[in-house]
N, C-alpha and C positions, 0 to 999 in steps of 0.2 A: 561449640561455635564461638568466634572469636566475632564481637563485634567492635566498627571503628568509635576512636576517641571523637570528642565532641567538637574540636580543631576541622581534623579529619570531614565528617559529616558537614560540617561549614561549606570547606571548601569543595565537598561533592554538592551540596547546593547551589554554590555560585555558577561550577560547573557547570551541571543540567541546566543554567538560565543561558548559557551563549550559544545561540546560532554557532559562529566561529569554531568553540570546543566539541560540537555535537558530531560523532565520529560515524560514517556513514560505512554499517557492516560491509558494503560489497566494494569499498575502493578499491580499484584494480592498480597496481601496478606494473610496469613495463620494464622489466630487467632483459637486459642480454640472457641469451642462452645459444647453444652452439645447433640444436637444431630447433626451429621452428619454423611454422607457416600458417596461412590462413587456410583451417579449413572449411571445404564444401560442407556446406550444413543441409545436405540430400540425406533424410531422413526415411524408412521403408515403411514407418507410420502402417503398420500391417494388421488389420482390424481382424483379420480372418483369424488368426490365432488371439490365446488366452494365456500369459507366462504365470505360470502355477508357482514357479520354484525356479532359482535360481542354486548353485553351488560353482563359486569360484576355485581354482585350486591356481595358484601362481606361484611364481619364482619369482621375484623379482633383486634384481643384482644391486648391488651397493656400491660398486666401484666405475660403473659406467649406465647409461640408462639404456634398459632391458628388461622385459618380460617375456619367460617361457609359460605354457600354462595351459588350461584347458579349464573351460565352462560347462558344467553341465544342467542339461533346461530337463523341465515339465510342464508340459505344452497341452492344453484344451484347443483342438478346432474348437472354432464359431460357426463353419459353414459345412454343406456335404459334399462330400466331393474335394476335398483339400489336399491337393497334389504336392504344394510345395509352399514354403515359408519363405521370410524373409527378416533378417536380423541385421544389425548396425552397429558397425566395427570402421574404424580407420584404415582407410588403405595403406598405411604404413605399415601394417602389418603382414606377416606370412599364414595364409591357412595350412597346416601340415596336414591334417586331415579331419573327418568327420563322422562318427560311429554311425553305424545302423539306428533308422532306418534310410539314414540318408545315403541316395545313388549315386547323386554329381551336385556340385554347386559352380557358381560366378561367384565373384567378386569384383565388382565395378562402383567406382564414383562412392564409397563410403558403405555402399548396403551390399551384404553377403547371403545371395538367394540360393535356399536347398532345393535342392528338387526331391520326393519320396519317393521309396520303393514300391510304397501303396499309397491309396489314396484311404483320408476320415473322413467320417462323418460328423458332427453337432454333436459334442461333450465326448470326443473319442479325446483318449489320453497319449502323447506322443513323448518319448525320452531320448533323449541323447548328449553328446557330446562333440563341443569344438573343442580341436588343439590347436593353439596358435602360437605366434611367437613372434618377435621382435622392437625396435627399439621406438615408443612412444615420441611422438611428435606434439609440442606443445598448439593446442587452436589460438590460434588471434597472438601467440609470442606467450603467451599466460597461465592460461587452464589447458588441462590435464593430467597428468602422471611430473608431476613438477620438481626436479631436484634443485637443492639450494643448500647454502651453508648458513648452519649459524655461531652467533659468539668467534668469528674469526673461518675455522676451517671444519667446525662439527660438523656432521652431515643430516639433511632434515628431507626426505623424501613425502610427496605427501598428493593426496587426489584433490583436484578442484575439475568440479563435474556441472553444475549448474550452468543455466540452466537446463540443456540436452546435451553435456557432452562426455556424457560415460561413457560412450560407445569412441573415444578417445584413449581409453586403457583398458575395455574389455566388450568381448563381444554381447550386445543385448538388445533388447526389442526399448530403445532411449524414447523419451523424453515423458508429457506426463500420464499418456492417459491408462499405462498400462500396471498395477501394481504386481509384483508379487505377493503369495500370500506370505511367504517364510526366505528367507537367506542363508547358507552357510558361503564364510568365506574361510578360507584357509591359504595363509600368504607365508612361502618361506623364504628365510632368510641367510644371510652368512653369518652364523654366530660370532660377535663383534662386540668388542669392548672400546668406548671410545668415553676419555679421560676419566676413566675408573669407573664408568656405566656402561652397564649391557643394554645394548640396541633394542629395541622394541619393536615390533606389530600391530598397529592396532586398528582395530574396525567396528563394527555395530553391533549391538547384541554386549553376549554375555563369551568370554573366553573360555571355551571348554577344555583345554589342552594345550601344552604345549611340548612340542617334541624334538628332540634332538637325534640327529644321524647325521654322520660322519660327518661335522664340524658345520653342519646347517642345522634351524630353529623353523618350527614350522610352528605358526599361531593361529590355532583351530577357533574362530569364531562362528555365535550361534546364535541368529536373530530371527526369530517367531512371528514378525509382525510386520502386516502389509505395505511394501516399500518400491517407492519407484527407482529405477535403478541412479538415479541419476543424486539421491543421499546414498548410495552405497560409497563407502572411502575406506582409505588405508591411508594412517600415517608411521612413519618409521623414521625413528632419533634413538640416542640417548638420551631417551624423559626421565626423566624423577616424579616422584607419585606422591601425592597425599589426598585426601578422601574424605566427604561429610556424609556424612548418612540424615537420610529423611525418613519420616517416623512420619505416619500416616493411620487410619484409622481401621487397626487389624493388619496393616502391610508397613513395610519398609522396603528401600531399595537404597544402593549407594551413588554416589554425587561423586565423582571420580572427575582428578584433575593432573593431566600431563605437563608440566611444565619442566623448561630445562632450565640444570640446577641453578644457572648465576640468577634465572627470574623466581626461584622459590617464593624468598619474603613478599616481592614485589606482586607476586601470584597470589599467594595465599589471603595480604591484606587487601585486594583488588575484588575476590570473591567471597567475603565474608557475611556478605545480603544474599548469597544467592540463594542458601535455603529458607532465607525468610520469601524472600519472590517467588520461589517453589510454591512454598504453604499460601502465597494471597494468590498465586494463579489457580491454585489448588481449590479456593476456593470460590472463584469468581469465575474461572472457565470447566471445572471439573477437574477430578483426579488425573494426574500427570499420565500422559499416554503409554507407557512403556514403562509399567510400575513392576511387573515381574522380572526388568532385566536392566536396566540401569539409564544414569545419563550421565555422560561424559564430556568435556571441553579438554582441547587437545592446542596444544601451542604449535602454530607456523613462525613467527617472527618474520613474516614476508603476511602483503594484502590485506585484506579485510576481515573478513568472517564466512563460514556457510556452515547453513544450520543441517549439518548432515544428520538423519534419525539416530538418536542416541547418544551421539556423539559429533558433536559443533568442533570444529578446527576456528581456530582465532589468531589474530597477528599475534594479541599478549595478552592475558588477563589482569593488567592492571587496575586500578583505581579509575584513570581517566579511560578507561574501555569498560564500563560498570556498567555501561547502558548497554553497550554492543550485547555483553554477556546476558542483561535484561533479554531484550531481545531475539537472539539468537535462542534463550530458554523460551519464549513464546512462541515461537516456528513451531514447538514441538505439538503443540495444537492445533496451528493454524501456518499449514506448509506440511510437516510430517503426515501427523494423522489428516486433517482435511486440507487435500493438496487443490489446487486451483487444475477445473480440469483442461485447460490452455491456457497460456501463456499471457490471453488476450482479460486474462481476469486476474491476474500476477497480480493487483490491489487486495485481494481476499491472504496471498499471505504477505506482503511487505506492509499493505497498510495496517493491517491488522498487527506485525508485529511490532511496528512503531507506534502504535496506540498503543498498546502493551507498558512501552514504554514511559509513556505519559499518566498510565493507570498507578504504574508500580512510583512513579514520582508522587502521584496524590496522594497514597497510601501513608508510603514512607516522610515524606518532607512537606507535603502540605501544599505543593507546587504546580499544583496541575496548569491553571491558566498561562500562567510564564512557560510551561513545558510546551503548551502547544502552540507557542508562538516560533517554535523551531520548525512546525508544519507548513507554517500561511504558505501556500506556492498562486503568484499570480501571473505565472506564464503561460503560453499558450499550450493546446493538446488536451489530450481526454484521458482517463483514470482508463477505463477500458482502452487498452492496447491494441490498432487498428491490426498493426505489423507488428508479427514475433518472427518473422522467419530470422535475422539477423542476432544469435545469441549475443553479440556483444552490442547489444541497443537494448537489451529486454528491461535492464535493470537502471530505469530511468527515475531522474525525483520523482516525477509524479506519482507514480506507485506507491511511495513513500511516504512521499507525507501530502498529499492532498488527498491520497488513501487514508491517511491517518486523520486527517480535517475533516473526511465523510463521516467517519463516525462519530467523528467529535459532536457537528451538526446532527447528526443523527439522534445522540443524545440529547440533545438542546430539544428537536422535535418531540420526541415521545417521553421524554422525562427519565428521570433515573431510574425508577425501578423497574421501568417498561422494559430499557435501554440492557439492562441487565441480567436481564428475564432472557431478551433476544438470543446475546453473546451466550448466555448458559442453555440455552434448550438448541441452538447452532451447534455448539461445542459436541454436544450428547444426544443429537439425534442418530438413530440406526444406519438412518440414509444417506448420511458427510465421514460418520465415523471411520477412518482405518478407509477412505472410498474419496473421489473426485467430486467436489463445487464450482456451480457456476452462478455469477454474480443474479439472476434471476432466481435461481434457488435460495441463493442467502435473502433476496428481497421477497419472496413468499415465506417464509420463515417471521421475516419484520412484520410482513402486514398479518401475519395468523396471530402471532404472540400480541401484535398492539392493539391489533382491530383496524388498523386506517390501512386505506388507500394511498401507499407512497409510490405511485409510478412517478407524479411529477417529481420526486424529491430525488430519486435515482436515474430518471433522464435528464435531469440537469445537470445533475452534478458527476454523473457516472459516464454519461455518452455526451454528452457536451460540455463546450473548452466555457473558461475563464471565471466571472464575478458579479455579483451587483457591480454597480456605483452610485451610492446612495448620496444625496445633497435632501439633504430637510429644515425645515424652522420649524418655530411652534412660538405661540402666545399665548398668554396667561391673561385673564380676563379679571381684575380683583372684583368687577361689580360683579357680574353673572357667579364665578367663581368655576368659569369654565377655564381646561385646556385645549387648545386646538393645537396639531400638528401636524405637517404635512412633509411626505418623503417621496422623495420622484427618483427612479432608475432614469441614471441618463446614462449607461454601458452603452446603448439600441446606437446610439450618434458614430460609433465607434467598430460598425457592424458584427457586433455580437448580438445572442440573445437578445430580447428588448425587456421580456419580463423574467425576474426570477422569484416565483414561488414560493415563500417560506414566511413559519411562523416568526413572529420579531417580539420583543421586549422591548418596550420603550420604559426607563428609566427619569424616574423623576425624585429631585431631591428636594424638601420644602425649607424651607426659613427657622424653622423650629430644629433643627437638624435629625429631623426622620426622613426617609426618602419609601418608595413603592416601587413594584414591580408593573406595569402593565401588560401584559399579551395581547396582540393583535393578530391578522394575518396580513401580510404584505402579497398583493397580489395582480397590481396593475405600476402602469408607468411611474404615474402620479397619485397619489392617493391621500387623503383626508380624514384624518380625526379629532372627535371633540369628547373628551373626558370634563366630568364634573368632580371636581376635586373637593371645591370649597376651603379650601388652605394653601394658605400662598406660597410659591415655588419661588427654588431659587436659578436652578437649571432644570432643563432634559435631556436627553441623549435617546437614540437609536441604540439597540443591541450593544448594551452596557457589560454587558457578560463575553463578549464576543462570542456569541455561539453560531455565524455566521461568516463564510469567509466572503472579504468586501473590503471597499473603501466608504470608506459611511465621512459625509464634509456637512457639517453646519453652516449654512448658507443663509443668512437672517436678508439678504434680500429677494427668497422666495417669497410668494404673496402667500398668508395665511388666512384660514377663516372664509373662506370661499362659501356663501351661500346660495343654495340652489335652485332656492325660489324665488333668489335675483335673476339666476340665467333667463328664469323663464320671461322675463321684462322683456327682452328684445331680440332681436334674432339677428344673427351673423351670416349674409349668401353675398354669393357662394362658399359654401363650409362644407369641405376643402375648396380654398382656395386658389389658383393659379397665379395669376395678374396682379389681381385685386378684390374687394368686398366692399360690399354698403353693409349699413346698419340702418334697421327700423327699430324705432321705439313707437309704440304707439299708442303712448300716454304720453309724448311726446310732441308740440308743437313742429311743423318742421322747421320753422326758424331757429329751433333751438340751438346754441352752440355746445361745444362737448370737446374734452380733453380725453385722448388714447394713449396707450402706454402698451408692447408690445414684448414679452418676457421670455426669452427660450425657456427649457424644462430645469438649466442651474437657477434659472433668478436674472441672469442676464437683461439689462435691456436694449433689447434688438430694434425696437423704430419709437417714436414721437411724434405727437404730432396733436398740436390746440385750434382750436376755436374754426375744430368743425361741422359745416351744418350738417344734422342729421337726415338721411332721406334723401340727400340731397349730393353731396360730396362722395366719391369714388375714393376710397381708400387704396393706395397702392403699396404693394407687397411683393412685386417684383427683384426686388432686391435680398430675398431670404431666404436662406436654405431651405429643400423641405424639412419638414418636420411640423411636432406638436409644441404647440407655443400656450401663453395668457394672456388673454388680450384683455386687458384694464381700460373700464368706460369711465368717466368721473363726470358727473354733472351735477354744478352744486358741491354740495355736502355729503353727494349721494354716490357710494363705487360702486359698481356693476362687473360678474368677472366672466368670462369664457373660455375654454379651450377654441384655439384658432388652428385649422389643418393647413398647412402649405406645402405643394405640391410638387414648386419649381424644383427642376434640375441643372446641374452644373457639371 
């Protein structure tokens, strides 16, 4: 294993620090092609069946786009009485025909319904065979069965199926909730020699064969392990090959890489970490899924990335694509083996793989908190995905990296070795393994491993949109040698949330130049604390670690120090307010005169107003938004504080 120079390693550090350079696996490009359209995404979503087995046998042509071919299934009814199935194929396509026990089919709008000879019952076994054939139609201008050239006029054929559009180049029961147990593919070709390389084949699993008859190549692939159709791929070029091998404990398996030949160097020094990110995924998420039969990265030089099982297609393995290749090797946990089981939890594998990518930065370079400032997202919308019906919406930031900021926070809450604990007993339960998650499940997994109650921690952040907005002060007392601080959410002004939930650090640095940790929980609008320190500070800060996403503003004209057994002095009616209020004090003369001072929840001050009598004068408040305000009494020497409710509307 070839590790980078010390230059090299620099400059992948600076790298992982830019927003700008952080290359986002699924960017889609839009190129011409000579047939495309938008396809109906009418799915047959067909519960009644169970696809056991899958075996593709294709043809697929080189010199025009075309597929001849035939699919053979192994089929579990779920129900009694199962007259007839339904599979999802492109209407582009031709059915030739369909083996026993199938009597007739349709083929309408995308789904191709059989009807049976007989009828099953609950765990009856059904086999057959579609033949079909014809010339693949790209979805959205993009994904599918995709031809393109590279380095000039080479030719590069290759599947983009994510995330339901297998059923784009071959007939199948698409999208996620159905695995098979095993796959064979077997894809031929025109034996083709293109500038002194032979054309290749390639797909998931392990190459059992390959055969040649009269001037075609057929590449017999053989994958063992539970796979939704929609990682099944074939790509076909003149690749050039080189290969790592991972050493493991009692196992090994090969680290296989396609690249074509002008990107060798550029290949080979681009993935020179990725058996070290094997071994720390190895260790932090469990042994690599698919250790009996390989994993491979295959060069497109078109788009982004997909993390097909076994075998990831990528635009290029270079150096400034390190992360992508990161990444794309974390699917293979979290997306392969544990697939999200709708589309509406696509956070379980993008977030998770972009955290990945933050973990392998910590490891390696020491970078974590700069890495995950590539995550912050403070746009609107929810981690959980209302609407998947639209494949080309599904793969939005949010998934990505506020997916990736949930964990991050998640960490902050439960601590590192909780947090770790989580991710490794997730990774290797029976019940996700090689099987379908939903964001509820991975959240009973968090509160088994920690012991806490995180409903609020994942309804905040999982089913509802945005952030804090935090504005706080804090004072330093040198007699008492107290600190008081106070931090108010003002998002609620802005009709979000009004509270969010969560454990915070407050950060204190002292004059001596030692600084503390503090933990509190932050849990209402406005809130108050006083720490006994007795050593004199020189700052504080809120969420000094950032384990919170937020805008956190030091606002030193918040009032501090709020004491409660002052409220009790006097009384504020009506509270809430409308119009107006009086004040009684009633240690208080009513002659008394008094100075007010009226504070939104920034610090702002919102009204004024001296030398009035108490008991006696009508305070008017007409003039102010609703909301929760401070209402500052001054009498004398002496401040007095309250929360003041105002009702009006505007």
């Amino acid at each position: 294993m070839r590790y980078l120079s010390v230059a090299l390693l620099t400059l992948l550090t600076v790298f992982s620090y830019s927003q700008n350079a952080r290359i986002n696996p699924h960017a889609w490009d839009h190129s011409n092609h000579a047939q495309e359209r938008s396809v109906d995404m009418i799915l047959s979503n067909d519960t009644t069946i169970d696809v056991k087995f899958y075996h593709l046998d294709v043809e697929i042509a080189l010199d025009s786009a075309y597929i001849n071919g035939s699919v053979s299934y192994h089929i579990t009814s779920m129900i009694n009485g199962l007259s007839s199935l339904k599979l999802d194929l492109d209407n582009a396509y031709t059915i030739d025909s369909i083996s026993h026990p199938a009597l007739s089919h349709t083929f309408v709008d995308n789904v191709l319904t059989i009807t049976l000879s007989t009828s099953y019952n609950v765990g009856d076994d059904i086999s057959f065979t579609v033949y079909y054939q014809g010339a693949p139609v790209l979805a959205g201008g993009y994904k599918g069965l995709r031809y393109e050239n590279h380095d000039g006029n080479e030719l590069i054929i290759a599947s983009l199926s994510t995330p339901y559009l297998a059923h784009t180049w071959w007939p199948c029961k698409d999208g996620t909730e159905d695995k098979s147990d095993s796959t064979f593919i077997d894809i031929t070709i025109k034996d083709t020699v293109i500038s002194t390389i032979t054309v290749v084949a390639l797909s998931n699993g392990l190459l059992d064969t390959i055969e040649i008859n009269g001037g075609k190549k057929t590449f017999r692939w053989r994958h063992y392990y539970p796979c939704v159709p929609y990682y099944i791929m074939v790509a076909i070029s003149n690749y050039d090959h080189f290969q790592h091998t991972f050493t493991g404990v009692d196992y090994s398996f090969p680290i296989d890489y396609y690249v074509f030949e002008s990107h060798m160097e550029t290949a080979q020094e681009g993935v020179a970490l990725l058996p070290e990110a094997m071994g720390f995924f190895t260790d932090i998420f469990g042994p690599y899924p698919f250790l009996n039969e390989k994993y491979a990265m295959t060069q497109l030089g078109y788009y982004g990335a997909i993390e097909n099982q076994t075998n990831t297609i990528t635009n290029n393995m270079s150096l400034a694509w390190l992360y992508v290749s990161v990444h794309e090797l974390a699917h293979q946990w979290f997306a392969d083996m544990i697939t999200c089981h709708t589309w509406h939890h696509g956070w379980l594998n993008e977030g998770f793989a972009s955290y990945a990518e933050a973990l392998f930065n910590e490891y390696r370079f020491n970078g974590y908190q700069l890495y995950m400032e590539n995550f912050e997202f403070y746009d609107a919308g929810t981690v959980y995905l209302e609407d998947v019906s639209n494949p080309y919406t599904v793969f939005q930031p949010i998934i990505y990296n506020k997916g990736a900021y949930v964990l991050h926070m998640l960490r902050g809450v439960v601590g590192d070795s909780v947090f770790f604990d989580i991710i490794y007993d997730y990774a290797n339960d029976d019940s996700f393994m090689y099987k379908l998650a939903t964001t509820d499940e991975f959240q009973a997994i968090c509160e088994d491993v920690s012991g806490e109650e995180l409903d609020y921690f994942f309804e905040q952040w999982i089913y509802d949109e945005r952030f804090p907005i935090y504005y706080y002060n804090y004072e330093y007392n040198r007699t008492t040698g107290n600190l008081d601080v106070v931090v108010v959410q003002n998002q609620g002004i802005m009709g979000w949330r009004e509270v969010f939930i969560m454990p915070m650090e407050i950060g204190v640095e002292f004059e001596d130049g030692t600084d503390t940790i503090i933990n509190v929980i932050n849990d209402d609008k406005s809130k108050s604390y006083t720490f006994e320190l007795n050593k004199d500070i020189l700052y504080a800060e809120i969420d000094p670690n950032s384990w919170i996403l937020k805008n956190a503003i030091w606002d030193p004209s918040i009032i501090v120090g709020v004491n409660e057994s002052q409220n009790e002095m006097f009384e504020v009616y009506p509270n809430p307010s409308k119009r107006s209020f009086n004040l009684r004090f009633e240690q208080y003369l009513p002659s008394t005169s008094i100075c007010i001072s009226v504070f939104d929840l920034t610090g702002k001050l919102c009204y004024e107003r001296e030398n009035i009598i108490v008991n006696s004068n009508e305070i008017e408040v007409s003039g102010l938004k609703s909301g929760i305000y401070f209402l500052s009494v001054i009498i004398g020497n002496e401040v007095y504080q309250r929360k003041l409710i105002v009702t009006n509307t505007f």
